[in-house]
C-alpha positions as CSV (number, residue, x, y, z in Angstrom):
1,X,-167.1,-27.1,17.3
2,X,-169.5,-24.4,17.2
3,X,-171.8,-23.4,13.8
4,X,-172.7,-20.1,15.6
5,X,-171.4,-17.2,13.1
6,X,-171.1,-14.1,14.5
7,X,-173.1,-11.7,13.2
8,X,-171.8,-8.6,10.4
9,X,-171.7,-5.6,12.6
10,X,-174.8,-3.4,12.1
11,X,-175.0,0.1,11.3
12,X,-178.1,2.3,11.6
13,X,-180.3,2.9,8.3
14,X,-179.6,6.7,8.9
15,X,-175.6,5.8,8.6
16,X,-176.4,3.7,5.7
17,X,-178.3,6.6,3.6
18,X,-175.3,9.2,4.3
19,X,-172.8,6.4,3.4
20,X,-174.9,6.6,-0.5
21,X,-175.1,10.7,0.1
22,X,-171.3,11.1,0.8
23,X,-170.5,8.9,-2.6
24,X,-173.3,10.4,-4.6
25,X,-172.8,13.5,-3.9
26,X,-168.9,13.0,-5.0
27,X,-170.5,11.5,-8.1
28,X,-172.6,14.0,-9.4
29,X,-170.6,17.3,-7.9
30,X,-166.7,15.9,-9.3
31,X,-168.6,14.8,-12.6
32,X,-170.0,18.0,-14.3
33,X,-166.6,19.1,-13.7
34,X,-164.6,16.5,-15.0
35,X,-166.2,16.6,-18.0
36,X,-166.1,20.8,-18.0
37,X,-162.2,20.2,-17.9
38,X,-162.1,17.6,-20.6
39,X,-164.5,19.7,-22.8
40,X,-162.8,22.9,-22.3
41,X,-159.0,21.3,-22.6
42,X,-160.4,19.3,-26.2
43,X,-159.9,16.4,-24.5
44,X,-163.1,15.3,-25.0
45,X,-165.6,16.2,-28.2
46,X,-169.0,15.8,-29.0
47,X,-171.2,15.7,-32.2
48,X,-171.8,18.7,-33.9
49,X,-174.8,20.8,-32.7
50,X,-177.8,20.3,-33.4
51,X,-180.9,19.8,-31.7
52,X,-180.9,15.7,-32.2
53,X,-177.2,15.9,-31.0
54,X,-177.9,18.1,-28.5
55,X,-181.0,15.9,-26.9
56,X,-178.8,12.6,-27.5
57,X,-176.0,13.9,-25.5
58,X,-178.1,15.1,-22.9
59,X,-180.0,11.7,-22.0
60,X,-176.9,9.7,-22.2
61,X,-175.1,11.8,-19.6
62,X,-178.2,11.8,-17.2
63,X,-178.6,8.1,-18.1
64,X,-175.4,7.9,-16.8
65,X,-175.8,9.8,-13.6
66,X,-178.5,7.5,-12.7
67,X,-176.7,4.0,-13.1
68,X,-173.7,5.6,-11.3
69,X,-176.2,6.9,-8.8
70,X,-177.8,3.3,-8.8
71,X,-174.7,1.1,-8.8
72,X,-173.9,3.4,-5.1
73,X,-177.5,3.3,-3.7
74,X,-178.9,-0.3,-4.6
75,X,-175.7,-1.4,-2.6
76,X,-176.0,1.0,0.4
77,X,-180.1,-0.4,0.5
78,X,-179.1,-3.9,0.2
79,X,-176.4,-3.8,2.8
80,X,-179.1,-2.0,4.8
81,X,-182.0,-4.3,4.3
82,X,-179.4,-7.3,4.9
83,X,-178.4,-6.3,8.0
84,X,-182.2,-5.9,8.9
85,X,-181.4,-2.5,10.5
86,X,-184.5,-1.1,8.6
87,X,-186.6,-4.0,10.2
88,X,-188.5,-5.9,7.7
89,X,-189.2,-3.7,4.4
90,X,-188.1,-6.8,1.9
91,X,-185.3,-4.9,-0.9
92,X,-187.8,-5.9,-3.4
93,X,-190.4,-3.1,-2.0
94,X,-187.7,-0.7,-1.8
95,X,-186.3,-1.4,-5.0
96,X,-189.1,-1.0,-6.6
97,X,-189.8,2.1,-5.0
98,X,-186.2,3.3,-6.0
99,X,-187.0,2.9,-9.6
100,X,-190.1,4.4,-9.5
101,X,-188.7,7.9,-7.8
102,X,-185.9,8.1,-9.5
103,X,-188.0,7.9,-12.8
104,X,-189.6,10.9,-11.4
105,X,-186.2,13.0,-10.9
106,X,-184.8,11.7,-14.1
107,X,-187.2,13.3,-15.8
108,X,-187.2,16.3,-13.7
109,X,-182.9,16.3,-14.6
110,X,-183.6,16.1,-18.3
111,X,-186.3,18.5,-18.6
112,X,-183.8,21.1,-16.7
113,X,-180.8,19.9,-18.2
114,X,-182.5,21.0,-21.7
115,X,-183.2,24.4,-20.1
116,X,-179.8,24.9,-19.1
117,X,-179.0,23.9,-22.6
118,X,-181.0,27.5,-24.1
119,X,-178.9,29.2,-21.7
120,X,-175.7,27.8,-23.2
121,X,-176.6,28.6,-26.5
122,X,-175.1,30.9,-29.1
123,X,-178.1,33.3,-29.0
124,X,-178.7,33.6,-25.3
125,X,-175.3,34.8,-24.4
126,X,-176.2,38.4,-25.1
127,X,-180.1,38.2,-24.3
128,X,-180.6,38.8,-20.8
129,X,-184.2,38.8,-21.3
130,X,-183.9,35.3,-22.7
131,X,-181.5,34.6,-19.6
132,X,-184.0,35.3,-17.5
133,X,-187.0,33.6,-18.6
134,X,-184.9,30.4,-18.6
135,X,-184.3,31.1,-14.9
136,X,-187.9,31.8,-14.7
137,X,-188.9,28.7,-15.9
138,X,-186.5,26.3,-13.6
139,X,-187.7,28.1,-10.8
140,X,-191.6,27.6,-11.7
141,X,-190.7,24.0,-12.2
142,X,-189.5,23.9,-8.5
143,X,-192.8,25.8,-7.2
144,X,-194.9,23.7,-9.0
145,X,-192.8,20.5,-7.5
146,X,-192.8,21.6,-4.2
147,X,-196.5,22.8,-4.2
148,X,-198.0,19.7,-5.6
149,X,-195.3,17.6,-4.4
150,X,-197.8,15.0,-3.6
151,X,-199.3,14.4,-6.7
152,X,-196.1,14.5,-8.5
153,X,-194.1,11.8,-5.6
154,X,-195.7,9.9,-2.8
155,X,-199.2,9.7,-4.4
156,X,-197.7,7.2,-7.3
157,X,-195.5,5.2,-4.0
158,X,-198.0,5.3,-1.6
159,X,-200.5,2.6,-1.4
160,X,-203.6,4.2,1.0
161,X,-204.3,2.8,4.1
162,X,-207.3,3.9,6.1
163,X,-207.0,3.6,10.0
164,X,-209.7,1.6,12.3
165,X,-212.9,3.8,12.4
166,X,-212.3,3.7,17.0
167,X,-208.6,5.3,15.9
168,X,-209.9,7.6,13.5
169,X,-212.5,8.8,16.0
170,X,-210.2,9.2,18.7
171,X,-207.4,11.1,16.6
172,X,-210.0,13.8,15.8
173,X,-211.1,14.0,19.7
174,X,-207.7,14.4,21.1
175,X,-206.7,17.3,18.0
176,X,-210.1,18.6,18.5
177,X,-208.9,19.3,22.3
178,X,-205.9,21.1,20.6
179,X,-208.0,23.4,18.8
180,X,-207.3,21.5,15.4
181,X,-210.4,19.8,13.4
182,X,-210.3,17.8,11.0
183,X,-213.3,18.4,9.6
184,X,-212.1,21.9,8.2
185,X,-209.7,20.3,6.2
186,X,-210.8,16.5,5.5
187,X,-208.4,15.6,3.4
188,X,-205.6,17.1,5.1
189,X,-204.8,13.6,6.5
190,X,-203.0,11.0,4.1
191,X,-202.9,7.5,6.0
192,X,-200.6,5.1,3.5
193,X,-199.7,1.4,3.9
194,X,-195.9,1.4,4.9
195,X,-193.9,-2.0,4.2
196,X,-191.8,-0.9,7.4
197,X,-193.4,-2.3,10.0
198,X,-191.7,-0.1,13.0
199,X,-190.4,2.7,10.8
200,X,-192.6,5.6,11.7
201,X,-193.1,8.1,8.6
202,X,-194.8,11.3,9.0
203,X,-194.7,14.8,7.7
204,X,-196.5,17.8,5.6
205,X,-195.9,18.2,2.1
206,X,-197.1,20.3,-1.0
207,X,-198.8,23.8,-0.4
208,X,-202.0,24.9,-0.5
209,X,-204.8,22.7,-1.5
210,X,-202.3,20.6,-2.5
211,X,-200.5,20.0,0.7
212,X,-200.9,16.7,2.5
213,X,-199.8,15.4,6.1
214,X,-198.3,12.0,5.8
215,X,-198.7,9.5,7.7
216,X,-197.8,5.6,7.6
217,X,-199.5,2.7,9.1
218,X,-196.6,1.7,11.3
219,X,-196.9,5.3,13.0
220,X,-201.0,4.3,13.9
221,X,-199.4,0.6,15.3
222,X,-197.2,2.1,17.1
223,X,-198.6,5.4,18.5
224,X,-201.5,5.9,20.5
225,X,-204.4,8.8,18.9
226,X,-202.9,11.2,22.3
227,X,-199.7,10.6,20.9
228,X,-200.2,11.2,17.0
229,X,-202.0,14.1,17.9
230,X,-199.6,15.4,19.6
231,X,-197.5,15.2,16.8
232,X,-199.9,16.6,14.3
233,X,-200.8,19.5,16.1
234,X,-196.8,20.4,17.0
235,X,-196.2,20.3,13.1
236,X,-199.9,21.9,11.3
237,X,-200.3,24.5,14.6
238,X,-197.2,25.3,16.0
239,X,-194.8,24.9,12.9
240,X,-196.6,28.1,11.4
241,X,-197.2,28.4,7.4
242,X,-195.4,31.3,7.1
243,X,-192.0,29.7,8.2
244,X,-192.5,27.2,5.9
245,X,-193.4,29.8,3.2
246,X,-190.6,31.9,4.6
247,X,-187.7,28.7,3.8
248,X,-188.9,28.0,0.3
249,X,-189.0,31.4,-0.9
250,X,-185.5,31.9,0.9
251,X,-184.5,28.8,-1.5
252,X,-186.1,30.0,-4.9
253,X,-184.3,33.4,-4.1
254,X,-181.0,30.9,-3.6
255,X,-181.3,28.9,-6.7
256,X,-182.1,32.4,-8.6
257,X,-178.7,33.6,-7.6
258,X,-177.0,30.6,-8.4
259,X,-178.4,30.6,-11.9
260,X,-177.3,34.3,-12.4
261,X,-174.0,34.1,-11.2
262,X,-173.6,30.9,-13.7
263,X,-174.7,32.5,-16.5
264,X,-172.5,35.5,-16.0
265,X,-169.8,33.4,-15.8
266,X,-170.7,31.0,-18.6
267,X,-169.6,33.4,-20.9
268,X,-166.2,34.3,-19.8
269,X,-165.3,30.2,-19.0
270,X,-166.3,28.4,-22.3
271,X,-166.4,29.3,-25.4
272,X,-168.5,26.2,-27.3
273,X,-171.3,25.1,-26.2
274,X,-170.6,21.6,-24.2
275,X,-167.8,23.8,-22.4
276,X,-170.7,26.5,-21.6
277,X,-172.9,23.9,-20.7
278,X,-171.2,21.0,-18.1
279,X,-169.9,24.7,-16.6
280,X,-173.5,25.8,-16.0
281,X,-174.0,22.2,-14.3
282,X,-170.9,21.8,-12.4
283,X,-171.1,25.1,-10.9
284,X,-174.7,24.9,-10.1
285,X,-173.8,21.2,-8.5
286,X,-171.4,23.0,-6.1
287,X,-174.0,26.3,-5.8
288,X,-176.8,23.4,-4.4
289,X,-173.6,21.8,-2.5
290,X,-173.4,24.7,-0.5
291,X,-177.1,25.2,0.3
292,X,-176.2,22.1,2.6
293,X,-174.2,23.8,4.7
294,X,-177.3,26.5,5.3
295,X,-181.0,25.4,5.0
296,X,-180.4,21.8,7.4
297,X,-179.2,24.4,10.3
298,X,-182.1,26.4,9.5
299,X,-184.5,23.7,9.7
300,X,-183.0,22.0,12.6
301,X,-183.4,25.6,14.3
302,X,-187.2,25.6,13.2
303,X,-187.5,21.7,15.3
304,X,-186.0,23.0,18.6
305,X,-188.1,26.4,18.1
306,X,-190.9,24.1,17.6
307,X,-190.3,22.1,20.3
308,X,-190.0,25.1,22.7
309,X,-193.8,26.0,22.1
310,X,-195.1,22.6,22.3
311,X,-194.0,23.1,26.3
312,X,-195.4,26.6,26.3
313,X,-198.8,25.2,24.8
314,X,-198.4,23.1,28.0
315,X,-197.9,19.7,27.1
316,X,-196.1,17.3,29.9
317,X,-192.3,17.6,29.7
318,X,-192.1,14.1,30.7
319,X,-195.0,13.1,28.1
320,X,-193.4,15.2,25.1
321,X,-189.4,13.4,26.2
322,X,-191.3,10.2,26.2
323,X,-192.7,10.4,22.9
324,X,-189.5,11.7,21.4
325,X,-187.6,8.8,22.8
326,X,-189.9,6.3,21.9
327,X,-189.9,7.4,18.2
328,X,-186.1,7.2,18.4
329,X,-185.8,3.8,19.4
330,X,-188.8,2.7,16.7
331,X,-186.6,4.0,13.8
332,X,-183.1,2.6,15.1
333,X,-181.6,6.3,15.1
334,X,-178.4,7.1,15.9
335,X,-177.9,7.4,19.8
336,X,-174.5,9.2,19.2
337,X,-174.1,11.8,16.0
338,X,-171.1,13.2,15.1
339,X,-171.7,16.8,15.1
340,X,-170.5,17.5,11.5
341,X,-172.9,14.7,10.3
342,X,-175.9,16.2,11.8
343,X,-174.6,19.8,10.8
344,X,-174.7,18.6,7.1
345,X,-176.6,15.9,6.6
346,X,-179.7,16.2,9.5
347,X,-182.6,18.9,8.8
348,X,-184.2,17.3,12.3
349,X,-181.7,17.6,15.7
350,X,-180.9,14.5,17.2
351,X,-182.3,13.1,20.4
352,X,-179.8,14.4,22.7
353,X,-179.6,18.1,21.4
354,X,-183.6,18.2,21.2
355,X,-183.8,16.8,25.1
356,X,-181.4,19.6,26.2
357,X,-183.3,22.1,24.9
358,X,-186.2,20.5,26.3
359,X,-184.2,20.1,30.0
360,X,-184.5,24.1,29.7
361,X,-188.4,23.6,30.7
362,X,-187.7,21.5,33.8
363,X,-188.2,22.5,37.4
């Protein structure tokens, strides 16, 4: 008799993640309102008000939220990791990782839950000018995020890793040939130990003097300098600072809607204050909900756009395909995506839609 056991059927990393997005987004969209509905029905009370109440509630629910959102995701990364579909990154690494961004956003939820609380109080509900620096305030905290995103995130997850001095050399020759140095910006270029040891990572963050292009040391393994370079220059040349600017403003403008149009309803849909406040939450959960359905399609638009003026900077068609194929296969992505997966859940195209727009540039 045989002791061979077949093997669990694998699924991708990439279907792993949306399997955790699918159920955490139920999670924390359906909960704001099941508690609005209790709240506002008496089903449910709290503690009188008062600020110690008030701060007491507010960490228990987001305590909450994050073991619900724990319970969902350690499973989804273990079942991942198990099936080795994210190569050899042990669950210890990315648990600890886990813990330590999610500290980050906790915080972040708590800070801004207490914001939202001012806005559901008694005396804000006639004081627009009160409204509004509340909404002021939640949308500096998301500039200030997103500029010095790397400071606040990867800088406290990311172990630095500095690249061969031949590599280094030859990275700055071939971007050098593109037009891009190095030298005008030196520390432009984050290089950071990755426990993945095919996944390839790389990508700009923050703004300003603040922004950073990161890059793991499984991308330098597997990628030639010609190739990196390629990829650096596409994204700091050709993906130009003003779209960039143009999507995050278009998303502070977004949130700043979504905050008004809560406010003006608050008043009319709760009359305490828990009632004012999970309505503020649950109606800003489905508000960001939405923004799903709008800023991936923009974004995947930006990567074909992109990709069009890597050709017309004259790069091989066959060398660009190549590249984009290879980096496929190193990250075990999808070969097939369901088109309302990628329409909701991808801010990059897949392969197959970004190598027919590339077919457009063939003779």
């Amino acid at each position: 008799m045989s002791n061979n056991r077949s093997s669990p059927p694998c699924i991708s990393y990439a279907q792993a993640r949306i399997c955790f997005g699918i159920t955490s987004i139920a999670g924390n969209l359906l909960l704001p309102w099941l508690f609005y509905f209790l709240v506002h029905r008496e089903a449910l009370a709290f503690a009188p008000i008062s600020l110690q109440h008030i701060l007491g509630t507010l960490l228990s629910y987001f305590l909450f939220v994050f073991f619900l959102n724990f319970c969902w995701d350690s499973f989804t990364g273990f079942y991942s990791e198990k099936n080795r579909n994210r190569t050899s990154e042990t669950f210890s690494n990315w648990f600890s990782s886990w813990v330590a961004g999610s500290a980050v956003v906790f915080s972040l939820q708590l800070f801004g839950g207490a914001l939202l609380a001012l806005s559901a109080s008694n005396f804000s509900r006639h004081h627009w000018a009160f409204l509004l620096t509340v909404d002021f305030l939640l949308l500096f905290l998301a500039w200030k995020l997103y500029n010095q995103h790397f400071q606040w995130i990867p800088a406290l997850l990311k172990r630095k890793y500095s690249p061969s001095l031949q590599y280094q050399s030859e990275l700055e020759q071939e971007l050098l040939k593109r037009g891009f140095s190095i030298k005008e910006n030196p520390h432009l270029l984050y290089f950071y130990q990755s426990h993945d040891c095919s996944i390839l990572n790389g990508g700009s963050i923050g703004g300003g003097k603040y922004r950073r292009y990161m890059i793991s040391s499984a991308s330098l393994e597997h990628l030639s300098p010609t190739q990196l370079a390629i990829l650096i220059w596409r994204d700091e040349c050709l993906n130009h600072p003003s779209e960039r600017s143009k999507c995050f403003f278009l998303s502070l403008i977004y949130c700043f809607i979504g905050l008004l149009l809560a406010q003006l309803t608050m008043i009319s849909m709760g009359h305490f204050f828990w009632d004012r406040w999970f309505w503020l939450l649950a109606f800003l959960s489905s508000w960001f909900f939405l923004a799903l359905f709008i800023f991936p399609f923009y974004s995947r638009k930006n990567y074909l756009r992109v990709d069009r003026r890597v050709m017309e900077a004259g790069v091989s068609l066959e060398e660009y395909r190549t590249l984009l194929i290879k980096i496929h296969h190193l990250n075990a992505a999808d070969s097939q995506v369901p088109s309302w997966i990628e329409s909701i859940f991808y801010p990059i195209p897949s392969l197959s839609n970004r190598l027919s727009n590339l077919a457009k540039f063939s003779i």
